[in-house]
C-alpha positions as a printed Julia matrix, in Angstrom:
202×3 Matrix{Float64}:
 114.01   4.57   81.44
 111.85   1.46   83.28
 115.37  -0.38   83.59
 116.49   2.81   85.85
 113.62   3.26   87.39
 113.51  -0.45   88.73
 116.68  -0.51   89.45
 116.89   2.76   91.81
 118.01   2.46   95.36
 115.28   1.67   97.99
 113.74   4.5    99.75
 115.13   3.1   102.98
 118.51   4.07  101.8
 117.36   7.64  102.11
 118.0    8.74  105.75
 115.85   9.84  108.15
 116.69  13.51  108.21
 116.33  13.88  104.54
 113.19  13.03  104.04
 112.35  15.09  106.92
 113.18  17.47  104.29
 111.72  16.2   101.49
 108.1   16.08  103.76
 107.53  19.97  103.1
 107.43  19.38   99.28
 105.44  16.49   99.88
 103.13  18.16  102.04
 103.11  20.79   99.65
 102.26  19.04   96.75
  99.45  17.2    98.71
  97.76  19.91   99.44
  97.62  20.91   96.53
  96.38  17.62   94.72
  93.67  17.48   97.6
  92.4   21.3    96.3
  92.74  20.02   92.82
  95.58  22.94   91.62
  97.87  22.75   89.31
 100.94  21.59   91.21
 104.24  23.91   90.23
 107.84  22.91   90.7
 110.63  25.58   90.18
 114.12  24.06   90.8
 116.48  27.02   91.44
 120.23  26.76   91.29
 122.95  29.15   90.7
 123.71  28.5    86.9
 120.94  26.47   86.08
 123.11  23.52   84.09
 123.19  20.7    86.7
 121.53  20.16   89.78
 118.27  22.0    88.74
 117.64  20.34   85.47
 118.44  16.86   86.97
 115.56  18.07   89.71
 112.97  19.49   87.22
 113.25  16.25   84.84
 113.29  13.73   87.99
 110.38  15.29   89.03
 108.29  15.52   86.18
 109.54  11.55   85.58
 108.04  10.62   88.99
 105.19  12.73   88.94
 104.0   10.65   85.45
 105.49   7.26   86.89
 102.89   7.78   90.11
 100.11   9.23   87.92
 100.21  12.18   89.87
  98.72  14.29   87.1
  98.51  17.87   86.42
 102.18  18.71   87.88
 104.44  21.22   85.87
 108.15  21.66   86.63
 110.44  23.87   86.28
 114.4   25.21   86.55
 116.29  28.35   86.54
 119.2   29.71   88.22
 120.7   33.33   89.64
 122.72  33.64   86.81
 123.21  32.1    83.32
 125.25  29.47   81.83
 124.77  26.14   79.68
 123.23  22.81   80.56
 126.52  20.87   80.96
 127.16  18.37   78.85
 127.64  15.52   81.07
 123.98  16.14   82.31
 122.6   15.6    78.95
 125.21  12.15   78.91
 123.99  10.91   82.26
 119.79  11.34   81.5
 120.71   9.55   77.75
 122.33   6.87   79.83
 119.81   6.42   82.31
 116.97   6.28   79.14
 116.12   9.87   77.76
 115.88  11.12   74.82
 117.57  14.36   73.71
 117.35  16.46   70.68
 118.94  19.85   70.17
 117.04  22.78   68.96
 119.19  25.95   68.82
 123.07  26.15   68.62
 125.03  29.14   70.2
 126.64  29.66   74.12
 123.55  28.13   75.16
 122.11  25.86   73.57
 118.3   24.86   74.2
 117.3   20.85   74.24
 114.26  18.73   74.49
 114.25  15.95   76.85
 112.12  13.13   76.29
 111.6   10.16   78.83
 108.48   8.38   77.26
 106.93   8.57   73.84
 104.08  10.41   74.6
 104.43  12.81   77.19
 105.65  16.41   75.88
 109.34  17.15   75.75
 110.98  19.19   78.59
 112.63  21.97   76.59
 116.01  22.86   78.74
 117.84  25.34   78.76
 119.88  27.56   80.77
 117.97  30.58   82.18
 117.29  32.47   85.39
 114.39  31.93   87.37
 112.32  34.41   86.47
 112.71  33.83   82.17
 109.54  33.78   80.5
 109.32  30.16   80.5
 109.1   30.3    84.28
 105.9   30.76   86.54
 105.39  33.84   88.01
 102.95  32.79   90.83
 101.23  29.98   92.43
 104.74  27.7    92.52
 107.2   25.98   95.13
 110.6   27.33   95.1
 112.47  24.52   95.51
 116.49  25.42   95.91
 118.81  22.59   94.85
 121.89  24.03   95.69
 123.04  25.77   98.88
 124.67  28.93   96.85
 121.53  29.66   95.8
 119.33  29.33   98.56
 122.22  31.79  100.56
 122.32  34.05   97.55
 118.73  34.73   96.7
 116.28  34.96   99.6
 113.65  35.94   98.25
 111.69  34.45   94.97
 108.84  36.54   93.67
 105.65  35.03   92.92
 107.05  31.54   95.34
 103.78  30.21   97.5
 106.26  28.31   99.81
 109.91  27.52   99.42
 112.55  24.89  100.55
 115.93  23.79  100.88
 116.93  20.42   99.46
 120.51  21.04   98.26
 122.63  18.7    96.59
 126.47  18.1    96.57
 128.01  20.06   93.05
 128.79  17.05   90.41
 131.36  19.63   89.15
 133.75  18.78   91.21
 134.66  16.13   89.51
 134.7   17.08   86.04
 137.8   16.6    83.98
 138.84  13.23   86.36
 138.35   9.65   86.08
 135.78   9.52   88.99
 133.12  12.36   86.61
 131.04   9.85   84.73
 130.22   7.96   88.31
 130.01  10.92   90.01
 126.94  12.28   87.58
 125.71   8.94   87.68
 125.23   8.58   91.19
 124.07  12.26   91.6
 121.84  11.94   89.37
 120.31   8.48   91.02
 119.92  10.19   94.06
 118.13  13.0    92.5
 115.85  10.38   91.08
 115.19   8.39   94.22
 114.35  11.37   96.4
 111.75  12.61   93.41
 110.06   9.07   93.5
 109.71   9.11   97.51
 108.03  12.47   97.29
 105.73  11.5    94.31
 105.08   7.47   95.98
 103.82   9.74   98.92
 100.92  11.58   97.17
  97.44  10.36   97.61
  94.15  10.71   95.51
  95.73  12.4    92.43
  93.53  14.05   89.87
């Protein structure tokens, strides 16, 4: 995970307009660290089996490599699916650790990125399953679908846009391992830019 981590793009590579963007979240996020809340993250894309689980996980990796402490994140979509499978390839590549729990049409997984933090358990599941906050989160829409399709998330304190293009597109070619990989390292160095902005964590 440290090897990826070090060996992420620099923050300069992300433009100007993005993190334009990505300043609500980490205004957000300050604000609540400077209150000393519990700071929630709920990634929210259509199926929940790419985008949003690469966001929740990034996250919750960034938040722990900043010591940004008492930060919980989240995913869920607008409908149900599966985590695809190439998600779970790409985060073992890049240094996690997965384990399935449950078999079936959608399977349920814990992610682990160091020893002894807690595993993510991931799933596919709409945003409000059980697992989900109700209240007191950021809404956090990772795919533009989504955002479009659902404007309005109960129980969301503030909410914001930062799509991402659909890996799917290139699944079943030769360019679909690259194309994860790289989605997936963007996803990554956007979470670290937020979490490298946050200031007097608790």
């Amino acid at each position: 995970m440290m090897d990826t981590i070090q060996n992420l793009p620099s923050f300069e590579s992300i433009t100007e307009g993005r993190k334009k963007a990505l300043q609500g979240v980490i205004t957000y996020i300050q604000e609540k660290v400077n209150s000393k809340k519990a700071v929630n993250l709920h990634f929210i894309c259509t199926h929940n089996s790419r985008r949003s689980h690469l966001s929740q996980i990034w996250a919750k990796i960034a938040a722990f490599h900043y010591d940004v402490s008492n930060v919980n994140c989240y995913s869920g979509g607008t409908e149900i699916s599966e985590i695809n499978h190439q998600i779970l390839d790409t985060l073992k590549t890049q240094g996690c650790t997965i384990a399935q729990l449950s078999t079936g049409i959608n399977p349920i997984y814990a992610v682990k990125f160091t020893d002894n933090e807690p595993a993510i358990i991931a799933y596919s599941k709409k945003f409000d399953d059980i697992i989900n906050p109700k209240s007191s989160f950021a809404a956090i829409m990772t795919c533009t679908d989504a955002d479009q399709g659902c404007p309005y998330i109960p129980g969301a304190e503030q909410r914001f846009s930062l799509a991402y293009e659909d890996p799917k597109k290139s699944d079943g070619t030769p360019l679909q391992t690259e194309t994860y990989r790289l989605r997936s390292i963007e996803i990554a160095t956007e979470m670290m830019f937020i979490f490298s902005k946050i200031e007097g964590s608790f």
